[in-house]
C-alpha positions as CSV (number, residue, x, y, z in Angstrom):
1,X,120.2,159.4,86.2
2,X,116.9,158.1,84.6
3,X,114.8,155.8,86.2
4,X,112.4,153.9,84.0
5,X,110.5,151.7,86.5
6,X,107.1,152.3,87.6
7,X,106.9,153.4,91.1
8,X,103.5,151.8,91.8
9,X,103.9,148.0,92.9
10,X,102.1,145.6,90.5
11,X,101.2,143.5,93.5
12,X,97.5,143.8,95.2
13,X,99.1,143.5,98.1
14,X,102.0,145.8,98.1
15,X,99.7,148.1,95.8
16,X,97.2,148.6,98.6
17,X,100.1,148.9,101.5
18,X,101.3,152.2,98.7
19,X,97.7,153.3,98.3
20,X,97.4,153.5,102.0
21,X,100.8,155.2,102.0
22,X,99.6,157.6,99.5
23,X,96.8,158.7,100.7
24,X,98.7,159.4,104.4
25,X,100.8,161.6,103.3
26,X,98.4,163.5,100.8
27,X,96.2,164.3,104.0
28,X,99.3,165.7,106.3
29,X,99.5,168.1,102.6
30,X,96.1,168.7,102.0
31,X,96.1,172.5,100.7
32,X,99.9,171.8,99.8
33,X,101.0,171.0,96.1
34,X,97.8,171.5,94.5
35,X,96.2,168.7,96.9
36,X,92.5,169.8,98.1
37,X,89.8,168.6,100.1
38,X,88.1,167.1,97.2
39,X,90.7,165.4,95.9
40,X,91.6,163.8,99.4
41,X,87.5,162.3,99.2
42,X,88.0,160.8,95.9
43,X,91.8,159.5,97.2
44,X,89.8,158.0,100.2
45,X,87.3,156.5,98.2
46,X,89.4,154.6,95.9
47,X,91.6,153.4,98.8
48,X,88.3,152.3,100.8
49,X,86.8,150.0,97.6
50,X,90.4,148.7,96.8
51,X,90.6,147.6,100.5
52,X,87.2,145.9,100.6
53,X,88.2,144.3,97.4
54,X,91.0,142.6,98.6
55,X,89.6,142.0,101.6
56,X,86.9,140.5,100.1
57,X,88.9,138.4,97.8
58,X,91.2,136.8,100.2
59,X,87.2,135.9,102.4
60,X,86.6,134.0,98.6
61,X,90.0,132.2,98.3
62,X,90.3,131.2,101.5
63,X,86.7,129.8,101.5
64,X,87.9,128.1,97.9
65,X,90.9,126.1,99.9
66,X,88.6,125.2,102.6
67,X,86.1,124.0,100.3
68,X,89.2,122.0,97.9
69,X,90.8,120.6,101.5
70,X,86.7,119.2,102.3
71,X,85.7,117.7,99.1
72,X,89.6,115.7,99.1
73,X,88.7,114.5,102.4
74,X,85.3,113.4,101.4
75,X,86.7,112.2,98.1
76,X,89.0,109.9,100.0
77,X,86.7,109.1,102.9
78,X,84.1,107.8,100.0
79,X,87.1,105.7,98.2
80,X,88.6,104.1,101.2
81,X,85.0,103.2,102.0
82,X,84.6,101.7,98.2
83,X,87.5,100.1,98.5
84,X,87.1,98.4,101.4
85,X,83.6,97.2,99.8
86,X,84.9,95.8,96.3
87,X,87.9,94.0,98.0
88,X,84.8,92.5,100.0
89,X,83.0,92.2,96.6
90,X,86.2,90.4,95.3
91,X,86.8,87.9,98.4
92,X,83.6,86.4,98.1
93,X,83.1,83.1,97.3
94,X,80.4,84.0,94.4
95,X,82.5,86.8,92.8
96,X,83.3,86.4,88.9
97,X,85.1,88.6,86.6
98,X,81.8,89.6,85.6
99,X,80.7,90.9,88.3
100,X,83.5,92.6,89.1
101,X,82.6,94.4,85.8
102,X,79.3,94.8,86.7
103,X,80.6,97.2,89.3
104,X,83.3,98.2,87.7
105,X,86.0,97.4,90.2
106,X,88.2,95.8,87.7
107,X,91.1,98.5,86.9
108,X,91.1,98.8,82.7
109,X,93.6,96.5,80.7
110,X,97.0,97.7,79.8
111,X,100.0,96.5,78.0
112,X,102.0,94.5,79.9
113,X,105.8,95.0,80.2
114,X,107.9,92.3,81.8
115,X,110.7,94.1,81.4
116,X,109.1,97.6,83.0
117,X,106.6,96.2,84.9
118,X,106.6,97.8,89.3
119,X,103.8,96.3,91.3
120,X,101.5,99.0,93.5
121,X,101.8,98.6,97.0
122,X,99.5,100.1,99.7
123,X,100.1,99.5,103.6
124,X,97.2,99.5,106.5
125,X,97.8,98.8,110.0
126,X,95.8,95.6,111.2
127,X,95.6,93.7,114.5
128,X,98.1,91.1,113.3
129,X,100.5,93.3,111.8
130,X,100.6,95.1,108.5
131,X,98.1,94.2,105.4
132,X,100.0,94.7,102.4
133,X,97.3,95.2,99.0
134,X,99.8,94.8,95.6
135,X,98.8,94.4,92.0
136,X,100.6,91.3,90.5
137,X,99.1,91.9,86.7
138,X,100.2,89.1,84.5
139,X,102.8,88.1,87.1
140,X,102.8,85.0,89.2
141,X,103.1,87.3,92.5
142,X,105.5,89.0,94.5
143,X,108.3,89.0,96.5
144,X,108.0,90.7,99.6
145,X,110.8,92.5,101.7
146,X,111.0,94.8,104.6
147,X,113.6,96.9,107.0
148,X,113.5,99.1,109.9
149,X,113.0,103.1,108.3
150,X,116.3,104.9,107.5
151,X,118.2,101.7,107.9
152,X,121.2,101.1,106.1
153,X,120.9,97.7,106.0
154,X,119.5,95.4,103.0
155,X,115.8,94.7,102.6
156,X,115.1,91.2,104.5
157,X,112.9,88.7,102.2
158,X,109.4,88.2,103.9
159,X,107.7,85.8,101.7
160,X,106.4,85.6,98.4
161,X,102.6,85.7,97.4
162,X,100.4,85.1,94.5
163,X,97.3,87.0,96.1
164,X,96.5,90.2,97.6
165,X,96.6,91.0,100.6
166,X,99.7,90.0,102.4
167,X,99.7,89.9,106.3
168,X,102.9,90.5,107.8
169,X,103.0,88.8,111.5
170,X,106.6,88.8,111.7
171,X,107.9,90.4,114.8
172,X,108.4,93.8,114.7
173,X,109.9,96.5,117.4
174,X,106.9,98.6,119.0
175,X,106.6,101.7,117.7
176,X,109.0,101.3,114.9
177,X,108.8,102.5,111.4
178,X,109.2,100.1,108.4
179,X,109.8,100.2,104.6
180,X,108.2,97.4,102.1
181,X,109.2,96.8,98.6
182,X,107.9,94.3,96.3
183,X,109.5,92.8,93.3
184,X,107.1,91.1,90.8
185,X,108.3,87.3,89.9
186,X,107.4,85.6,86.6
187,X,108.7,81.5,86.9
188,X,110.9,82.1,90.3
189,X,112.8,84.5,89.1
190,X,112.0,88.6,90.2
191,X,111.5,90.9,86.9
192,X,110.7,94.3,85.9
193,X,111.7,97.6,88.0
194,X,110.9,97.7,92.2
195,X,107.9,98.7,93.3
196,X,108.0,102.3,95.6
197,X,109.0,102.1,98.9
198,X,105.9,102.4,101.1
199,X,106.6,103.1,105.0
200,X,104.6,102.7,108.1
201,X,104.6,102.6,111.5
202,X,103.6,100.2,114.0
């Protein structure tokens, strides 16, 4: 029976795991089926190279991740910083659209969709309870709800706001985890699609 697939692994991996292999068994049969001394040295110093290759290679990528896993934690260490500084930028009693522009902390204009329009929410742990940061866009605010994590009940109305952040100081179980979703309102009345549910736990 024919057999038309190649018996040397594609894979570095596996390739240098037959190499290995390979060159075993051709020194327990050096002098046997044509093998010779010579030939053994050039098997050996293929097998060496392709071994300090990969070794070599898997030194690079894992310094690549490590380096990817640093600059995304520096990336977000300098945003939750700049956040932190433009929503101070914004609360101040001087602040203007223009100078929100000035610093470019105003998020670029889109078309506005009543009817598909989902309010971003974010969640942080404060000492009075949890700060909840939404977008309202061209809405009048939000609606506001909240339940106990992997509960099967309804979400409980908090409150509705026209201005970011929200503090949530209701009373809440120690240690628990909570979901929040928002619904954007236009004239009283909630429009558009849900926001993402955002947990936390306090």
């Amino acid at each position: 029976m024919s057999n038309n697939s190649d018996y040397m692994p594609q894979n570095k991996d596996e390739f240098l795991k037959w190499l290995r292999n390979f060159l075993e068994i051709a020194i327990a049969n050096v002098n046997h089926y044509g093998i010779n001394q010579e030939e053994i040295k050039a098997l050996q110093s293929f097998a060496d190279v392709f071994g300090v290759d990969i070794s070599n290679e898997l030194k690079l990528l894992n310094s690549k991740l490590a380096q990817f896993k640093q600059t995304k934690k520096d990336q977000d260490a300098a945003e939750k910083y700049c956040r932190k500084m433009a929503q101070m930028i914004k609360n101040s009693m001087d602040y203007t659209e223009k100078i929100g522009r000035k610093f470019d902390i105003i998020a670029p204009d889109s078309p506005f969709d009543p009817k598909t329009f989902s309010p971003d929410i974010s969640l942080r742990r404060v000492s009075s309870g949890v700060e909840i940061s939404f977008n309202k866009s061209q809405t009048d605010g939000v609606n506001i709800y909240r339940r106990l994590d992997k509960s099967t009940d309804d979400f409980v109305f908090l409150a509705h706001d026209t201005f970011s952040p929200y503090i949530d100081t209701k009373e809440m179980d120690t240690h628990a985890t909570y979901q929040y979703q928002l619904w954007a309102v236009i004239k009283d009345k909630e429009i558009g699609k849900a926001s993402a549910v955002k947990i936390i736990t306090v």
